[in-house]
C-alpha positions in Angstrom: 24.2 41.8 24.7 24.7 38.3 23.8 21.0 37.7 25.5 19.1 40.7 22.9 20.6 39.5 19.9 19.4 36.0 21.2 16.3 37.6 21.5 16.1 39.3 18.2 16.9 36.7 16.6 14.0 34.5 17.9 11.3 37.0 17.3 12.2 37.4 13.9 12.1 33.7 13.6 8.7 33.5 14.7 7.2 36.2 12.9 9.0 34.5 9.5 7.2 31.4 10.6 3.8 32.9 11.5 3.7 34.5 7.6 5.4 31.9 5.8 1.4 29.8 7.2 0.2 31.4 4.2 2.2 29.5 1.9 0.3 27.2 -0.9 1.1 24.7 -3.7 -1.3 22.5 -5.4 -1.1 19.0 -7.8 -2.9 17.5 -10.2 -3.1 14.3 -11.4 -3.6 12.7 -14.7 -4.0 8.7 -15.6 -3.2 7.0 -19.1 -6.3 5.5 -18.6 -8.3 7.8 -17.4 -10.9 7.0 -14.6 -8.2 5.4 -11.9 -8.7 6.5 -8.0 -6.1 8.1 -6.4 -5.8 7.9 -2.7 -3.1 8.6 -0.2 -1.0 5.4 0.7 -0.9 4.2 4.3 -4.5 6.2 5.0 -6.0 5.4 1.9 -7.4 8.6 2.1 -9.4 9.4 -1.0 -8.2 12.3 -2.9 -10.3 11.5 -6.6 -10.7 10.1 -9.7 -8.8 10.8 -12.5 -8.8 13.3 -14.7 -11.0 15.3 -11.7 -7.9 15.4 -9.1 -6.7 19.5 -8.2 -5.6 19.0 -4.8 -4.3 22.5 -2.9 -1.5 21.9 0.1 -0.8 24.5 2.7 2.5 24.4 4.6 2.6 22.6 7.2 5.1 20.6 9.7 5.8 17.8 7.3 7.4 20.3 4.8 10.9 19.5 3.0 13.2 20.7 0.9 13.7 19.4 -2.4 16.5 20.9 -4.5 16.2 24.5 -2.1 12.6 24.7 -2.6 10.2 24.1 0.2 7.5 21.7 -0.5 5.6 18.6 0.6 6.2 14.6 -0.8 3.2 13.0 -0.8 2.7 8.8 -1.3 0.1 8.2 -3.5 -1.6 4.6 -4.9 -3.1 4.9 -7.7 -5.8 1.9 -9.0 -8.7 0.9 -11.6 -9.6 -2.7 -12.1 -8.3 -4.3 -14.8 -5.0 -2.9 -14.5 -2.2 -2.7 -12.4 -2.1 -0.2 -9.0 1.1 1.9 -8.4 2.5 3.6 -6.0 3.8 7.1 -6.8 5.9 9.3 -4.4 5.6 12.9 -5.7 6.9 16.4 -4.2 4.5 19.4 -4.7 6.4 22.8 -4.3 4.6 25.7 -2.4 5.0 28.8 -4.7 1.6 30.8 -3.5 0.7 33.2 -0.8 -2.8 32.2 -1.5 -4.7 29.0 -2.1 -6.9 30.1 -5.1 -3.2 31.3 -7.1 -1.8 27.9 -6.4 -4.7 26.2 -7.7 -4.3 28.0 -10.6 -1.0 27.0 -11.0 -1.2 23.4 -10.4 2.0 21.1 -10.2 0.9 18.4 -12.8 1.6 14.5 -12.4 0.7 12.2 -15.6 0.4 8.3 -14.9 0.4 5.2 -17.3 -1.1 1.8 -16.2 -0.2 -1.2 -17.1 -3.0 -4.0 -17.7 -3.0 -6.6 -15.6 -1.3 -9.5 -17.4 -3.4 -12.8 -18.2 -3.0 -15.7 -15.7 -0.2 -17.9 -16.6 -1.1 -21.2 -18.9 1.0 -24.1 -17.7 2.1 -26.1 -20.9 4.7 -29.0 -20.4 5.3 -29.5 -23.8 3.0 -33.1 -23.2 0.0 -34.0 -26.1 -3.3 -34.4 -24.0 -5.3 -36.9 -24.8 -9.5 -36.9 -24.1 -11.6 -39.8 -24.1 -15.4 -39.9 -24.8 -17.3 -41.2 -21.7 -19.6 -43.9 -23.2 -22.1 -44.7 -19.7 -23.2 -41.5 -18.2 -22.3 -41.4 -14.4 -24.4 -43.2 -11.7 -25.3 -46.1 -13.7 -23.4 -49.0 -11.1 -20.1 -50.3 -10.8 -18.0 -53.1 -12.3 -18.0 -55.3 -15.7 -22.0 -55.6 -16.2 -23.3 -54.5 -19.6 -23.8 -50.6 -19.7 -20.6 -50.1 -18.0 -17.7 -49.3 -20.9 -14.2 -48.0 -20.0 -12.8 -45.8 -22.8 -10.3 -47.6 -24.8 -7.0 -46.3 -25.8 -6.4 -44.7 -29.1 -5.2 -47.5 -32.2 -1.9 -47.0 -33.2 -1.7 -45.7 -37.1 -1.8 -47.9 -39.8 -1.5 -47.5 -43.6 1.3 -47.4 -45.7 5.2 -46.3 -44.4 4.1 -47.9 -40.9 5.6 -51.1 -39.9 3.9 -52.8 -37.2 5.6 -54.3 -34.2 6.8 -58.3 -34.8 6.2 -60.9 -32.4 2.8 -61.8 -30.4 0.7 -64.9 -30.7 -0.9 -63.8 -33.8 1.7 -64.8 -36.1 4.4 -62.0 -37.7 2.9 -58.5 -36.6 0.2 -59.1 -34.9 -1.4 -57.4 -32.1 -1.2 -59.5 -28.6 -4.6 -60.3 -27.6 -6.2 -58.8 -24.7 -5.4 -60.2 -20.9 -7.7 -62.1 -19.3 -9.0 -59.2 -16.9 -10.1 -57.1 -19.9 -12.9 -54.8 -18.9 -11.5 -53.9 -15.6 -10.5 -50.5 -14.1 -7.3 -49.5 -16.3 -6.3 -53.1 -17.5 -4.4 -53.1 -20.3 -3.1 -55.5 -22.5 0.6 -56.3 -20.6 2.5 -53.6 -22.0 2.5 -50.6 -20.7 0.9 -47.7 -22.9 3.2 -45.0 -23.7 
């Protein structure tokens, strides 16, 4: 007894299986942008390009249950230069005995991308100064005439600005230069700020 209803219960398993192969659902996806590519993650598989993307899913073994409803989550990646790709898990329900039904009834999936953010500008808060190159590159080395180092900028002068004190050229006055003036970053003796 315990063997039939064993039995029974089987075939009427298998014949629920063999009809519920004609189960559909279908998705359709939509970009806030429009124009983005929309592939499967993992096999990048190519399923379009928005707004043209009406994809029909049969049942299959990878079915799951979402909320008591049989269905099918798929991982998507969606892209367009310029902006940045996601990745979207969705869950498309099957609710058709036939394919063409179910892809009139599309489940519908609406994206927004993001831009791709500028590369960062690295600002430390420090003035930059530029010099003016006064010989044009390749014309020797050293302290013969042609070759000019950029000199650093004068400090202001005018009214409300004290000079420093002290130095050789009486009360105020700038030092002169050093004797190695001309050379590869000399400098007077005090260091530049």
């Amino acid at each position: 007894m315990k063997r039939t209803a064993l039995l029974v219960t089987m075939l009427a398993l298998a014949v629920g299986m063999l009809s519920a192969q004609n189960i559909f659902g279908a998705f359709k996806i939509t970009t806030q942008p429009q124009g983005a590519i929309v592939s499967l993650f993992g096999t990048n598989q190519y399923l379009g390009t928005s707004p043209n993307i009406l994809i029909p899913v049969q049942m299959d073994q990878s079915m799951v249950y979402v909320g008591g409803r049989p269905g099918q989550m798929l991982d998507l990646l969606i892209s367009k230069p310029g902006y940045i790709s996601m990745r979207q898990q969705i869950f498309v329900p099957y609710t058709k005995k036939w394919e063409r039904d179910a892809l009139r009834n599309p489940s519908v999936y609406h994206f927004t991308l993001q831009l791709t953010p500028p590369p960062p500008v690295w600002n430390y808060g420090y003035p930059a100064y530029y010099y003016p190159i006064t010989n044009p590159p390749g014309h020797g080395h050293g302290h013969g005439p042609g070759n000019h180092h950029p000199q650093p900028p004068k400090p202001p002068s005018g009214p409300g600005h004290k000079p420093p004190s002290g130095g050789s050229h009486g009360p105020g006055g700038p030092n002169p230069p050093g004797n190695n003036q001309g050379g590869h970053g000399s400098h007077s003796g005090k260091p530049r700020p």
